[in-house]
C-alpha positions in Angstrom: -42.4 -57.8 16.7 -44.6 -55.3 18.1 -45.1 -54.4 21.5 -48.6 -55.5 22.4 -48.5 -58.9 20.3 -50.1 -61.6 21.3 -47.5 -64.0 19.8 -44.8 -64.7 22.4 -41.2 -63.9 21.1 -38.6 -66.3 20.3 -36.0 -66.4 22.7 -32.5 -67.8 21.9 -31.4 -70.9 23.7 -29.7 -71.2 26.7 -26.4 -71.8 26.9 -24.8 -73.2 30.1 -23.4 -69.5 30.6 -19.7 -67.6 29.4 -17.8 -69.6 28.3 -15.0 -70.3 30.4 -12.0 -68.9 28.0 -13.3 -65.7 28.1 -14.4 -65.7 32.1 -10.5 -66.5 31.9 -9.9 -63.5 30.1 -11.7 -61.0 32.0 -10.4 -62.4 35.8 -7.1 -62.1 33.8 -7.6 -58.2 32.9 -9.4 -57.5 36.5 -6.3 -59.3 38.4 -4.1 -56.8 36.1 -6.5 -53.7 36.3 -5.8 -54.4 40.6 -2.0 -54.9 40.0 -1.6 -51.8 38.2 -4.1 -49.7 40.6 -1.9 -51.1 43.6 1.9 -50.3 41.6 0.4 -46.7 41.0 -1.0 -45.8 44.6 2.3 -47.5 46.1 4.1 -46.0 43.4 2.4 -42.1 44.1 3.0 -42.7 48.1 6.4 -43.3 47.5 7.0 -40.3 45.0 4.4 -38.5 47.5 7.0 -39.0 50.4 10.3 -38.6 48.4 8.9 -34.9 47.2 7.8 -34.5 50.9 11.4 -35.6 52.1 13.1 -33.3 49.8 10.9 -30.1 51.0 11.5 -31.1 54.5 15.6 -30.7 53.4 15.4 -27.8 51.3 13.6 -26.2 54.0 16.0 -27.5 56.8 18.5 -26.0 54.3 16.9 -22.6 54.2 16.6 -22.1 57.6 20.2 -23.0 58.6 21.4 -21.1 55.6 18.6 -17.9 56.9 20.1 -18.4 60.6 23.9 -18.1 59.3 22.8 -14.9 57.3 21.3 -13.3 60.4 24.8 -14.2 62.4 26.7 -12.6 59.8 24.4 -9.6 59.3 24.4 -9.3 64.0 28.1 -9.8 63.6 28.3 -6.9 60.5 26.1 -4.7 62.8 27.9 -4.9 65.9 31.5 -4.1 63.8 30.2 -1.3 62.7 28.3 -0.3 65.9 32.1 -0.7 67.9 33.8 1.3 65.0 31.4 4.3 65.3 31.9 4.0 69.3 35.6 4.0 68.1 35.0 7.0 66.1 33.1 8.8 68.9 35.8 8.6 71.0 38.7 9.9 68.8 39.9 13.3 69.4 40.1 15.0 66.1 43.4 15.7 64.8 45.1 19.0 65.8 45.8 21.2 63.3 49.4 21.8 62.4 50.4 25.2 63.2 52.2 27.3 60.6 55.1 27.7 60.9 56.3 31.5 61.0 58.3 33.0 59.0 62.1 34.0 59.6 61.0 37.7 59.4 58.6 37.1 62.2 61.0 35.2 64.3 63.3 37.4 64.0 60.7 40.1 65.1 59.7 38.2 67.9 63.3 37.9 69.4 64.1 40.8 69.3 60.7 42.1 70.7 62.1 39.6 74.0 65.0 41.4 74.5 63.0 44.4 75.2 63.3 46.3 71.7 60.3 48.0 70.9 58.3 46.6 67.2 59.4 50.2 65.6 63.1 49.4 66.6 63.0 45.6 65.4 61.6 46.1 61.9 64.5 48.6 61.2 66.8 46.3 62.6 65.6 43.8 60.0 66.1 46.6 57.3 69.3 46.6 58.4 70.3 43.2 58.9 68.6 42.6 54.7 71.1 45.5 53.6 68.0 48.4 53.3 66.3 46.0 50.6 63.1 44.8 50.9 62.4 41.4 51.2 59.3 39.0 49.5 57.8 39.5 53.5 58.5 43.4 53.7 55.6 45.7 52.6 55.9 48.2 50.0 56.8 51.6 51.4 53.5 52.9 49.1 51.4 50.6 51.6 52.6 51.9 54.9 48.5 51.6 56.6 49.4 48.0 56.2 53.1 47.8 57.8 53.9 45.0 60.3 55.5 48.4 62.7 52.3 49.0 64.4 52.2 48.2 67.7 49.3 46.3 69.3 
């Protein structure tokens, strides 16, 4: 049929409109189609709120677990802070004096009864039988003899 025809087209009868099976039909899958659309925005919202409620714990978590870490790490600080004061505060150990030998002692008393040094070292030769001892000098190295007086 062409476009600018005179003859009018034949039209197809009219029916008394869809037929009702398949108006059935479709209300069925539009009734289903709404279902479904209301089970998956329900069903989001609910998943939507559980994730919410578990980031709300894990967070809750994180801070309580953060605010213990900070105690600890206030508590560290302040234990080490004291043990420096501690530190601070200790006198360092006195160093132990050496103790002199017998040659010296002997020296030394008999320097307090009012012998001269001169006089005590030959008493020492003496007393050790005129043999010298691992604390007597060589006589070679007399510049470095323990007679000299101060």
């Amino acid at each position: 049929m062409l476009f600018f025809s005179s003859r009018t087209p034949l039209t197809m009868p009219k029916t008394a409109g869809i037929p009702k099976s398949l108006l059935a039909d479709v209300n069925k899958v539009k009734s289903r189609l709404a279902t479904l659309e209301k089970n998956h925005t329900s069903l989001a919202k609910t998943k939507l709120a559980a994730i919410e409620k578990a980031q709300a714990s894990l967070a809750k978590e994180l801070k309580d677990s953060m605010r213990g870490l900070n105690e600890a790490l206030r508590k560290q600080q302040e234990n080490i802070d004291s043990r420096i004061a501690q530190l601070g505060k200790m006198k360092p150990a006195k160093k132990e004096k050496r103790k002199p030998s017998e040659y010296n002692l002997f020296l030394k008393d008999k320097m307090s009864q009012g012998m001269s040094m001169v006089d005590a070292v030959k008493a020492w030769k003496e007393r050790e039988g005129g043999s010298s001892s691992s604390s007597m000098r060589e006589p070679g190295q007399s510049w470095q003899s323990p007679t000299q007086q101060y």
